[in-house]
Structures are given as C-alpha cells and as structure tokens.
C-alpha positions as CSV (number, residue, x, y, z in Angstrom):
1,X,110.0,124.6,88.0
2,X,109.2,122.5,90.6
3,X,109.9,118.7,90.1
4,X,107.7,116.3,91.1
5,X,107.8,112.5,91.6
6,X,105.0,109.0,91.3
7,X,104.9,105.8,92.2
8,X,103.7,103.9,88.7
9,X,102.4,100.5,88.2
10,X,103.0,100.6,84.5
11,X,101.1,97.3,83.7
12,X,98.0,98.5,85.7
13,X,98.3,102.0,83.8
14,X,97.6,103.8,87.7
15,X,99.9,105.5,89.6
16,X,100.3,107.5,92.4
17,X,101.8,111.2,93.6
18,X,104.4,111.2,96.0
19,X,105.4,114.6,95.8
20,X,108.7,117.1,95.5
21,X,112.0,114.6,96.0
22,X,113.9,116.1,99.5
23,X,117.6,115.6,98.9
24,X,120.6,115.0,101.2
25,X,123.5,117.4,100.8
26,X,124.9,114.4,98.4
27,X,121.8,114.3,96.1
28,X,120.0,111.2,97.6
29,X,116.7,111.4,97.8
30,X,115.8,111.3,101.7
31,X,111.8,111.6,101.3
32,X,109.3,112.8,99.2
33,X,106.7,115.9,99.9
34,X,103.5,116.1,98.3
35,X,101.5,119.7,98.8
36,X,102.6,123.0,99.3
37,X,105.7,124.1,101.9
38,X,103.5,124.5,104.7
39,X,101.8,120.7,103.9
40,X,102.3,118.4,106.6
41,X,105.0,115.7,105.6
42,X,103.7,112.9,103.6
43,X,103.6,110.4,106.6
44,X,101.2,112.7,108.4
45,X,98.8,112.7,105.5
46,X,96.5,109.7,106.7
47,X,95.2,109.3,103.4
48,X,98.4,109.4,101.1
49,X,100.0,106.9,103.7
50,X,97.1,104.8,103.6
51,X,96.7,104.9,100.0
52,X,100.5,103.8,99.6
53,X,100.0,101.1,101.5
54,X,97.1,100.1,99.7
55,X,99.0,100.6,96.3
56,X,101.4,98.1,97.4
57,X,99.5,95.5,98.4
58,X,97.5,95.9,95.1
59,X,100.4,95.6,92.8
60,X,102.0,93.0,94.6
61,X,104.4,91.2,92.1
62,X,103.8,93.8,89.4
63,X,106.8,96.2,88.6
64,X,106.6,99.7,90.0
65,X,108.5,102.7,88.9
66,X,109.1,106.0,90.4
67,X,109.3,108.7,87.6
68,X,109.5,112.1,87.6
69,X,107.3,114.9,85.8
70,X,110.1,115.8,83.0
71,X,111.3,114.0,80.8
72,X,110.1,111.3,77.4
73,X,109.1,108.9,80.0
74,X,106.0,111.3,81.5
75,X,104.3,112.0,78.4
76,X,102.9,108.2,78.2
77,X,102.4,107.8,81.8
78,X,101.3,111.5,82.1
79,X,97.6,109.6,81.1
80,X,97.4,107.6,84.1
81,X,94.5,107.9,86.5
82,X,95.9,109.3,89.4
83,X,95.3,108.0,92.8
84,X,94.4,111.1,95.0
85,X,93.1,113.4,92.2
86,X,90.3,114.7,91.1
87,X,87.4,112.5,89.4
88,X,86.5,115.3,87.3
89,X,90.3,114.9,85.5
90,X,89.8,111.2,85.5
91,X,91.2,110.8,88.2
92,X,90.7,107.8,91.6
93,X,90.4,110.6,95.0
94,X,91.7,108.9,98.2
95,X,88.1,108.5,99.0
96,X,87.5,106.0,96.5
97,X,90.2,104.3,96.0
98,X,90.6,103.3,99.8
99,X,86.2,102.8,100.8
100,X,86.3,99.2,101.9
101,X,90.1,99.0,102.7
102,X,90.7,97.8,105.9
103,X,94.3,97.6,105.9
C-alpha cells in the first residue's frame, strides 16, 4: 500500500495532495512526490507548486495539517474537496482553483 500525504486546512474543510512522503535513511521526511515513479518531482509540476503557494496565501493564519491516507484521522477529512482532482468527484482541478491567481 502506498502511503500518501495532504496539506489540510481543517477550518476551510479543503485540502490539498502532496503526494508519497520520500524519506532520509533516518526516517525524516525529505520531500513529497505526487504521481507515478516516472512523475516529474513536485516542484516541476507548475500547477501543484503554484497551487501550494496559492493554498498558503489563502489560509493564511488558519491551522494546516499534513495527514496521511491511513489512519482515524482520514476518514473525516477523506470528504474534503480536493485541490487538483477531479470536479466530477467533487473535487477543485488546478485549473480552477488557480484562474485569476496572479501570484
């Protein structure tokens, strides 16, 4: 099972995929990889990058969260729109959520 990790803005019930935690030999988390093994890393993705930023500046002063795809804590966040997925699911794509961003 592959783990995966988001960036969650718990008040604004949104959050954001970051992707598969890459760990140094003693277990710290060094980056994050969202997409397959042969996905660019996730500061080559224009829009993911762009869309982080944008998630920052958005919940400026609000609490955010990283949280991973196991565990109690997932079910109730497991609801969120997702920034970057899929409208059909619910979702916010990258498309939308950054159109008249100019940061």
């Amino acid at each position: 099972m592959s783990i995966y990790a988001y960036l969650v803005c718990p008040s604004r019930k949104l959050m954001l995929g970051l992707g598969k935690p890459l760990r140094e030999p003693d277990g710290k988390i060094r980056q994050f990889a969202a997409g397959s093994e042969s996905a660019p890393s996730n500061s080559e993705q224009s829009d993911l990058t762009k869309a982080l930023w944008k998630f920052l500046a958005d919940t400026t002063g609000e609490a955010l969260y990283v949280k991973f795809d196991y565990g109690e804590e997932f079910e109730t966040i497991a609801g969120y729109p997702e920034i970057g997925g899929d409208a059909e699911d619910g979702n916010i794509p990258f498309e939308d959520y950054l159109r008249g961003w100019s940061g």
